[in-house]
NUNU-887076 format. One record per residue: residue in three letters; x, y, z of N, C-alpha, C in turn; residue number from 1. Coordinates in steps of 0.2 Angstrom, whole numbers, plus 2048, in hexadecimal, padded with zeros to 3 digits. Each point is the difference from the previous one (the first is absolute). Example, Ala and Ser with C-alpha at 12.3 -4.5 7.8 and 13.67 -1.06 7.14 Angstrom:
! NUNU-887076
['ALA', [842, 7E4, 827], [7FC, 806, 800], [804, 806, 800], 1]
['SER', [7FE, 805, 7FC], [804, 806, 801], [7FC, 805, 803], 2]
This chain:
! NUNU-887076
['UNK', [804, 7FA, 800], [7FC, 806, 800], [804, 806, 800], 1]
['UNK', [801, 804, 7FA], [802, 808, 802], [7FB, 802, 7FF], 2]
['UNK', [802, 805, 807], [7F9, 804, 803], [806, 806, 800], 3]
['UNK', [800, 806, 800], [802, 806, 801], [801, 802, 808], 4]
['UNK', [804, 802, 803], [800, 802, 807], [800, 808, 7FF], 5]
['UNK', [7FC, 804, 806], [801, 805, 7FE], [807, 805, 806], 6]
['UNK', [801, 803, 7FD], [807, 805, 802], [7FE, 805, 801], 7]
['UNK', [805, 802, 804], [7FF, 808, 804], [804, 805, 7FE], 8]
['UNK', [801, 804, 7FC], [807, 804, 7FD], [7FF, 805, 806], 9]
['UNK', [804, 802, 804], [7FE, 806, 804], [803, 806, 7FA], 10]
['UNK', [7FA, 805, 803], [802, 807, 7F9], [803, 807, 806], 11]
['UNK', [805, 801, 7FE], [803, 808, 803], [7FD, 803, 801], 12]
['UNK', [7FE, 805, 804], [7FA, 807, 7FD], [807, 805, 800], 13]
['UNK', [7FC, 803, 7FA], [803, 803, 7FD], [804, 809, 805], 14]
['UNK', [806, 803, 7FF], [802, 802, 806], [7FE, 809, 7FF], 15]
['UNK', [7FE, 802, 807], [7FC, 805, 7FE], [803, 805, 7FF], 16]
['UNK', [7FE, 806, 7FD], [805, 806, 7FE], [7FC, 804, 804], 17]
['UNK', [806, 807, 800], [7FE, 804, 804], [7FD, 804, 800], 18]
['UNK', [7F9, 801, 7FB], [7FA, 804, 7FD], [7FC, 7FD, 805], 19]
['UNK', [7FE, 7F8, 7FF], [7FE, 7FF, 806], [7FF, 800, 806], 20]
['UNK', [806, 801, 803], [801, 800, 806], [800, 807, 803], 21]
['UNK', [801, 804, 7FD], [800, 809, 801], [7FA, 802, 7FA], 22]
['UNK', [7FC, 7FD, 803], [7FA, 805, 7FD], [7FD, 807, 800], 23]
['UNK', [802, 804, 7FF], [7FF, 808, 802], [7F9, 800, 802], 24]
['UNK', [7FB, 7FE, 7FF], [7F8, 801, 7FF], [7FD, 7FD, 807], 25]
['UNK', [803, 7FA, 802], [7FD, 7FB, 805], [802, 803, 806], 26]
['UNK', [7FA, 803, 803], [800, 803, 807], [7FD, 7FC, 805], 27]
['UNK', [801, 800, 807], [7FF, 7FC, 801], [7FA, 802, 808], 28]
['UNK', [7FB, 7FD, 802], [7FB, 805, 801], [802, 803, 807], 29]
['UNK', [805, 7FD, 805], [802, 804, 806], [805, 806, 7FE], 30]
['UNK', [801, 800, 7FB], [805, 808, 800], [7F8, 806, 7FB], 31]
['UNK', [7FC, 7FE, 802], [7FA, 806, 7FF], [7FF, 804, 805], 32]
['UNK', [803, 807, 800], [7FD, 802, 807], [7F9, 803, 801], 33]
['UNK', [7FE, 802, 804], [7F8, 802, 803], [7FE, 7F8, 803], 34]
['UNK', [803, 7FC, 800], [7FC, 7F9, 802], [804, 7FF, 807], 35]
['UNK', [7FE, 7FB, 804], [801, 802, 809], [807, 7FD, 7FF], 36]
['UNK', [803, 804, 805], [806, 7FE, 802], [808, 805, 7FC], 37]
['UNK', [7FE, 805, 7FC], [803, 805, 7FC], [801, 805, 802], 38]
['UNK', [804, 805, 7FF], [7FE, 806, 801], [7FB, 803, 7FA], 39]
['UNK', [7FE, 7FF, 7FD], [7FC, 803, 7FB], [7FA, 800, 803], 40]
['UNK', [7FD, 7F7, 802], [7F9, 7FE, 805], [800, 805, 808], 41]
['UNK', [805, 802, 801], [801, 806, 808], [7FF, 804, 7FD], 42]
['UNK', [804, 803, 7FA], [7FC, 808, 7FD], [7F9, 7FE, 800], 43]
['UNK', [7FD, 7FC, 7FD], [7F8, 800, 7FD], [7FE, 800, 806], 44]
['UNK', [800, 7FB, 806], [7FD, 803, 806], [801, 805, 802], 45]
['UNK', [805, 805, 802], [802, 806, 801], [7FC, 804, 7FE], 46]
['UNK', [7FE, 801, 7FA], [7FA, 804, 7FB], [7FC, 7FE, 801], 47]
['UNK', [7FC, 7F9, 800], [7FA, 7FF, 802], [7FD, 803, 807], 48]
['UNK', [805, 7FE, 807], [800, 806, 804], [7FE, 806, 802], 49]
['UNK', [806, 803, 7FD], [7FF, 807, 7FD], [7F9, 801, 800], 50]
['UNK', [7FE, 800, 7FA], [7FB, 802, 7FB], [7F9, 7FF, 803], 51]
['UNK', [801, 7F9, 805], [7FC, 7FF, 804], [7FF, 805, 803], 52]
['UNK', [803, 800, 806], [801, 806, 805], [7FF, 805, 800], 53]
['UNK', [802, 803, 7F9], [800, 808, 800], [7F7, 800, 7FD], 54]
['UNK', [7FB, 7FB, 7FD], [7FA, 801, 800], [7FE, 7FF, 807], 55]
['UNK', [802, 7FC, 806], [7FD, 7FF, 805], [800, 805, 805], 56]
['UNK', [804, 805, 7FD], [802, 805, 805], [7FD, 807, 7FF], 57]
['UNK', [7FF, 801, 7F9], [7FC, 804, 7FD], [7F9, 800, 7FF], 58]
['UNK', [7FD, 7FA, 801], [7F8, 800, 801], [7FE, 7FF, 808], 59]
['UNK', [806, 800, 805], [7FC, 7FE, 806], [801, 807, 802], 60]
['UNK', [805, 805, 7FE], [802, 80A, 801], [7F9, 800, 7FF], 61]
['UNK', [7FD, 7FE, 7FA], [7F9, 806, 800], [7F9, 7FC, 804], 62]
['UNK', [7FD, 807, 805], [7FC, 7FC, 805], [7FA, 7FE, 7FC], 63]
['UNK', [7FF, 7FF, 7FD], [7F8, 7FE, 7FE], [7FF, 7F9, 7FA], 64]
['UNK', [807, 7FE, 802], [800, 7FA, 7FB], [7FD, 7F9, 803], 65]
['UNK', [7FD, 801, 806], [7FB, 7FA, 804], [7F9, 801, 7FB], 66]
['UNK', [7FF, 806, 7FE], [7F8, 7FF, 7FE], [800, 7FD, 7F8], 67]
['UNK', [804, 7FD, 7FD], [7FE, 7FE, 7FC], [805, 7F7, 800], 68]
['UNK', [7FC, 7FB, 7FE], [803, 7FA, 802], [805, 7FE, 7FB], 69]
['UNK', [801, 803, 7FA], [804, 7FE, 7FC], [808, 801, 800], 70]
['UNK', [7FE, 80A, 803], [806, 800, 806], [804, 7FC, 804], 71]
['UNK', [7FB, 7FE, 806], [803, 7FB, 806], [800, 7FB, 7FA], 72]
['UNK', [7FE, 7FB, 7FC], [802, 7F9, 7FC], [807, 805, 7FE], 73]
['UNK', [801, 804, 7FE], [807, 803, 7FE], [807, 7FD, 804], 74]
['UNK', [7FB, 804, 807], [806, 801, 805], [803, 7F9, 805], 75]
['UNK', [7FB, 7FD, 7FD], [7FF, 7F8, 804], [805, 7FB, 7FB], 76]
['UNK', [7FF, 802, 7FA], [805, 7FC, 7FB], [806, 802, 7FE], 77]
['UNK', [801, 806, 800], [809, 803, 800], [802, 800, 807], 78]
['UNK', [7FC, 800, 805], [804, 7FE, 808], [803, 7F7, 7FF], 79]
['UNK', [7FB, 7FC, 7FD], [801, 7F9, 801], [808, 800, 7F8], 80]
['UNK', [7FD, 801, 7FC], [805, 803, 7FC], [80A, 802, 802], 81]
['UNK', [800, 805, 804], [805, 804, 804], [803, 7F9, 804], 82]
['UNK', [7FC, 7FF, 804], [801, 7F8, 805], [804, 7FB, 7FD], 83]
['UNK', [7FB, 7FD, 7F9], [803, 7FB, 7FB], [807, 802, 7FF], 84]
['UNK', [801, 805, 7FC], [807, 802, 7FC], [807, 801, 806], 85]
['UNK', [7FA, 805, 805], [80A, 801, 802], [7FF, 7F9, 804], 86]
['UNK', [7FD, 7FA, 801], [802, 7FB, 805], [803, 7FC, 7FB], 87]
['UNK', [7FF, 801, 7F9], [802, 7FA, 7FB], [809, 805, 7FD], 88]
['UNK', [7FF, 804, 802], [807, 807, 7FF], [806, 7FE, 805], 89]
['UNK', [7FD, 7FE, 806], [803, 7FD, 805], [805, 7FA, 7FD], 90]
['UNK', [7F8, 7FB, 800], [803, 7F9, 7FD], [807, 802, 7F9], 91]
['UNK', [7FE, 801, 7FF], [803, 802, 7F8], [808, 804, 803], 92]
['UNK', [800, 803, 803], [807, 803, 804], [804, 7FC, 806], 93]
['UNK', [7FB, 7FD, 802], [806, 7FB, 804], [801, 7FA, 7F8], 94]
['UNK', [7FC, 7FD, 7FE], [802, 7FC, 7FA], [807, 803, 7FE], 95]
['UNK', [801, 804, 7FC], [807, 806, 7FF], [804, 7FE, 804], 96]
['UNK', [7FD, 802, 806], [807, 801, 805], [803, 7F8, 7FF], 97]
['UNK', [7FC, 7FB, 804], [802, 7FA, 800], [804, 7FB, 7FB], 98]
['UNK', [7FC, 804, 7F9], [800, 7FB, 7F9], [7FF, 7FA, 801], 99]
['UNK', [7F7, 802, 801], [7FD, 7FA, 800], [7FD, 7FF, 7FB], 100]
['UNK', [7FD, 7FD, 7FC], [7FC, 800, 7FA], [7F8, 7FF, 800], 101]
['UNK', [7FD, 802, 7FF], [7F7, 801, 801], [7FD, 7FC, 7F9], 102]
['UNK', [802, 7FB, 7FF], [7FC, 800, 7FA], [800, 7F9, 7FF], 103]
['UNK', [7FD, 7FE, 808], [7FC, 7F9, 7FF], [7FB, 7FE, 800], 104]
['UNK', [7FC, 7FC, 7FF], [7F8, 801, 7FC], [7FB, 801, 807], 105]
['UNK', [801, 7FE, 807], [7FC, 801, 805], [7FF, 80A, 800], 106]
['UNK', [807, 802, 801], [801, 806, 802], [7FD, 806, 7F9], 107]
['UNK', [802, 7FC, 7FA], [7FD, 802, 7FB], [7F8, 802, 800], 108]
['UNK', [7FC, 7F9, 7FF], [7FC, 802, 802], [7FC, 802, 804], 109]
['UNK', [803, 804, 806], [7FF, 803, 805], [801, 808, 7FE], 110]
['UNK', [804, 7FF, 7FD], [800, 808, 7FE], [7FB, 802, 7F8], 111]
['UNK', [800, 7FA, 7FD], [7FB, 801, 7FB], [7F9, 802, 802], 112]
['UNK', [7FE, 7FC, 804], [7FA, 800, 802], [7FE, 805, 805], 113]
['UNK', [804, 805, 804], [7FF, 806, 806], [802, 805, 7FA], 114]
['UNK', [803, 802, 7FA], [801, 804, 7FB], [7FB, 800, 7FD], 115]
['UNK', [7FB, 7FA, 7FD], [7FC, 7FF, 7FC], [7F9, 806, 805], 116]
['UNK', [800, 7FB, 807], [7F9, 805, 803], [801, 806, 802], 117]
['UNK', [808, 801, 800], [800, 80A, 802], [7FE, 803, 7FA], 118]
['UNK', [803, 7FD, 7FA], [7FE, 802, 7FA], [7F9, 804, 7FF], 119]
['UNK', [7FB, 7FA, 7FF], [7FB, 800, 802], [7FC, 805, 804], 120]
['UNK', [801, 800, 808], [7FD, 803, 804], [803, 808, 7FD], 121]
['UNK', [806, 800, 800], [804, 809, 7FF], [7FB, 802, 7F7], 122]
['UNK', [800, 7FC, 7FB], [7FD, 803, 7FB], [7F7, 801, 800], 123]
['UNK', [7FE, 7FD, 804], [7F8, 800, 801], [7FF, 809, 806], 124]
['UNK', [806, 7FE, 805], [7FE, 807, 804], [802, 807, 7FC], 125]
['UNK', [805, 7FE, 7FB], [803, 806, 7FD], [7F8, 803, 7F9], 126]
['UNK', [7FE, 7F8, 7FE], [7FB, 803, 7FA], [7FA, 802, 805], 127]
['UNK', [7FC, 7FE, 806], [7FD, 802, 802], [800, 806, 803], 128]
['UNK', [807, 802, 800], [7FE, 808, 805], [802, 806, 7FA], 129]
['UNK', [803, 7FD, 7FB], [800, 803, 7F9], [7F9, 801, 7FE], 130]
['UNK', [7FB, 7FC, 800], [7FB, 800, 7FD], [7FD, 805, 804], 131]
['UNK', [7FE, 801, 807], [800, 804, 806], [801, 80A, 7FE], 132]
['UNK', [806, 7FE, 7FF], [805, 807, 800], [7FD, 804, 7F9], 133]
['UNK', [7FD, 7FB, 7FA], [800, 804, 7FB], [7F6, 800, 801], 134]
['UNK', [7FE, 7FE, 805], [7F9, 802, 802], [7FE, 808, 802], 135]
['UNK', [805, 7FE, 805], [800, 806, 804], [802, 806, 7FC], 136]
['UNK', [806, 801, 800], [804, 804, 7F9], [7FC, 802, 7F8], 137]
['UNK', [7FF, 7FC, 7FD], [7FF, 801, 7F9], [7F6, 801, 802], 138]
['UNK', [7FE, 7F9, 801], [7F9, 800, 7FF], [7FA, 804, 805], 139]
['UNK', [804, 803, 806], [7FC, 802, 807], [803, 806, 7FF], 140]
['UNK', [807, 801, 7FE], [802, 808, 801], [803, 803, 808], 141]
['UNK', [803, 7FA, 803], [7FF, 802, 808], [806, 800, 803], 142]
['UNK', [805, 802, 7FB], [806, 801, 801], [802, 803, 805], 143]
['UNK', [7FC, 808, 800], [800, 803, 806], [800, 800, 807], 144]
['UNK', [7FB, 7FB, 800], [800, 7FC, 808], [801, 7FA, 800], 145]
['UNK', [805, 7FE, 7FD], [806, 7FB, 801], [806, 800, 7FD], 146]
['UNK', [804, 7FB, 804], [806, 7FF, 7FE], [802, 7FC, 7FA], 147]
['UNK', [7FE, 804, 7F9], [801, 7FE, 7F9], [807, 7FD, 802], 148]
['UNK', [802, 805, 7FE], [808, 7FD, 7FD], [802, 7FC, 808], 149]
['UNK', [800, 801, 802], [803, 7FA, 806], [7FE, 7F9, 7FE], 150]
['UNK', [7F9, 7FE, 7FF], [7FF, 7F8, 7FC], [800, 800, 7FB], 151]
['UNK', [802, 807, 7FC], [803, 7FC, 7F8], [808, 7FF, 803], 152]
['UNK', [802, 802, 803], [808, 7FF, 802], [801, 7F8, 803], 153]
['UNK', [7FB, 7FD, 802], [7FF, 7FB, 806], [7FF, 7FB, 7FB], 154]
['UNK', [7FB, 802, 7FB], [7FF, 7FA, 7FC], [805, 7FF, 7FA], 155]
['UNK', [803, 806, 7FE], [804, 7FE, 7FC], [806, 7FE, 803], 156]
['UNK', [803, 800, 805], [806, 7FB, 804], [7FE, 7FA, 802], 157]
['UNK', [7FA, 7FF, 802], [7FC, 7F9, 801], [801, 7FC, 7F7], 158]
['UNK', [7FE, 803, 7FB], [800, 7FF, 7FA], [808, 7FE, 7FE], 159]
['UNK', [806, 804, 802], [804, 7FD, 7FE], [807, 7FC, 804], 160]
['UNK', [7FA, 800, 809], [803, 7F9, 804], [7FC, 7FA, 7FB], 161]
['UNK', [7FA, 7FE, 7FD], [7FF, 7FC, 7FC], [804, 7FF, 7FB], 162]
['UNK', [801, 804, 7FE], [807, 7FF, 7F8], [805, 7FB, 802], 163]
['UNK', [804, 805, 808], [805, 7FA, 801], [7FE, 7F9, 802], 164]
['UNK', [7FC, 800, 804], [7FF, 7F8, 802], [7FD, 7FD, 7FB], 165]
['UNK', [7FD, 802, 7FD], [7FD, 7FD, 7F9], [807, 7FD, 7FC], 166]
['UNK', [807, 803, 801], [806, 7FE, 7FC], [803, 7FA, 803], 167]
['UNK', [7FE, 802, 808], [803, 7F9, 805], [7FD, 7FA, 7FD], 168]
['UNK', [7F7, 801, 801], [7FC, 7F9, 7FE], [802, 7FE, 7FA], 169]
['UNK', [802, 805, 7F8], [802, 7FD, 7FE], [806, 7FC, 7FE], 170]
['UNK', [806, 802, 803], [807, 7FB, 802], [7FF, 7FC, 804], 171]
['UNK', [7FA, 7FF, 806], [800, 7FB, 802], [7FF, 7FA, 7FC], 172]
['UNK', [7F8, 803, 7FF], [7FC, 7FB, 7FB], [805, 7FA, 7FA], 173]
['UNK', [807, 805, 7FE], [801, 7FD, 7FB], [807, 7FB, 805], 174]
['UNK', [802, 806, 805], [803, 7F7, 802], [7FE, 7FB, 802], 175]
['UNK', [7FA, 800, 803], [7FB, 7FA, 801], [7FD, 7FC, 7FC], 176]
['UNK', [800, 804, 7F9], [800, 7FC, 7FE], [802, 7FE, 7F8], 177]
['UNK', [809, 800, 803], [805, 801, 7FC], [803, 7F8, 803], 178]
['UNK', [7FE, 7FF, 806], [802, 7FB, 804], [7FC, 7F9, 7FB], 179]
């Protein structure tokens, strides 16, 4: 009986050059900064604070911002706002100091998901009291006896602490689900 037996030729791989090995284009997603654990992610909460703060401070100066609800929702969600950032500003600066790396899926998560709801609650308080301010102002005429430009001030920093954490959720998002 010939019967054929089969062989194994082992084959080389072939040897890599150094185009592929040095790819100018392939980044790699921890050197992104704004995502936790960077200095770019402490700037972006820095700003978010900020911007926070300076509407929380400026709607609570003028005294008559209790009689409308959309206000206090304002002041209720850029305080909770202020809290999240600089306590995640904190995280994010010892991470620095220690060089520790933040960008493991629990912690990730964690920051996805409290970014996600400041998000959220800071842009509904900001369009609400936007919507408010341009009642009073534009449609009622009542400028006079309120403090116009002070909740345009409030809302428009409440509007652009959303901008920033809206950047956070979106670097988190994409490392979580980059993983």
């Amino acid at each position: 009986m010939f019967s054929s037996r089969p062989a194994v030729h082992p084959v080389e791989a072939p040897p890599l050059t150094d185009a592929a090995e040095n790819h100018p284009l392939r980044l790699r997603m921890k050197d992104v900064q704004g995502m936790p654990g960077t200095s770019g992610g402490l700037a972006l909460r820095l700003v978010q604070f900020s911007f926070a703060l300076s509407a929380l401070c400026v709607m609570v100066t003028t005294n008559d911002y209790t009689s409308v609800t959309a206000f206090c929702y304002l002041v209720a969600a850029v305080s909770l706002q202020s809290l999240w950032s600089l306590s995640l500003a904190f995280v994010d600066a010892y991470a620095l100091l220690v060089m520790r790396c933040l960008r493991n899926r629990p912690i990730t998560f964690f920051f996805t998901l409290g970014d996600g709801i400041m998000s959220t609650l800071t842009f509904a308080g900001a369009c609400s009291s936007a919507g408010i301010t341009v009642l009073i102002g534009n449609d009622l005429g009542l400028c006079s006896e309120n403090h116009c430009t002070s909740f345009e001030t409030a809302t428009a920093m409440a509007f652009l602490s959303w901008f920033a954490i809206s950047i956070s959720f979106m670097l988190n998002f994409w490392l979580l689900a980059a993983r």
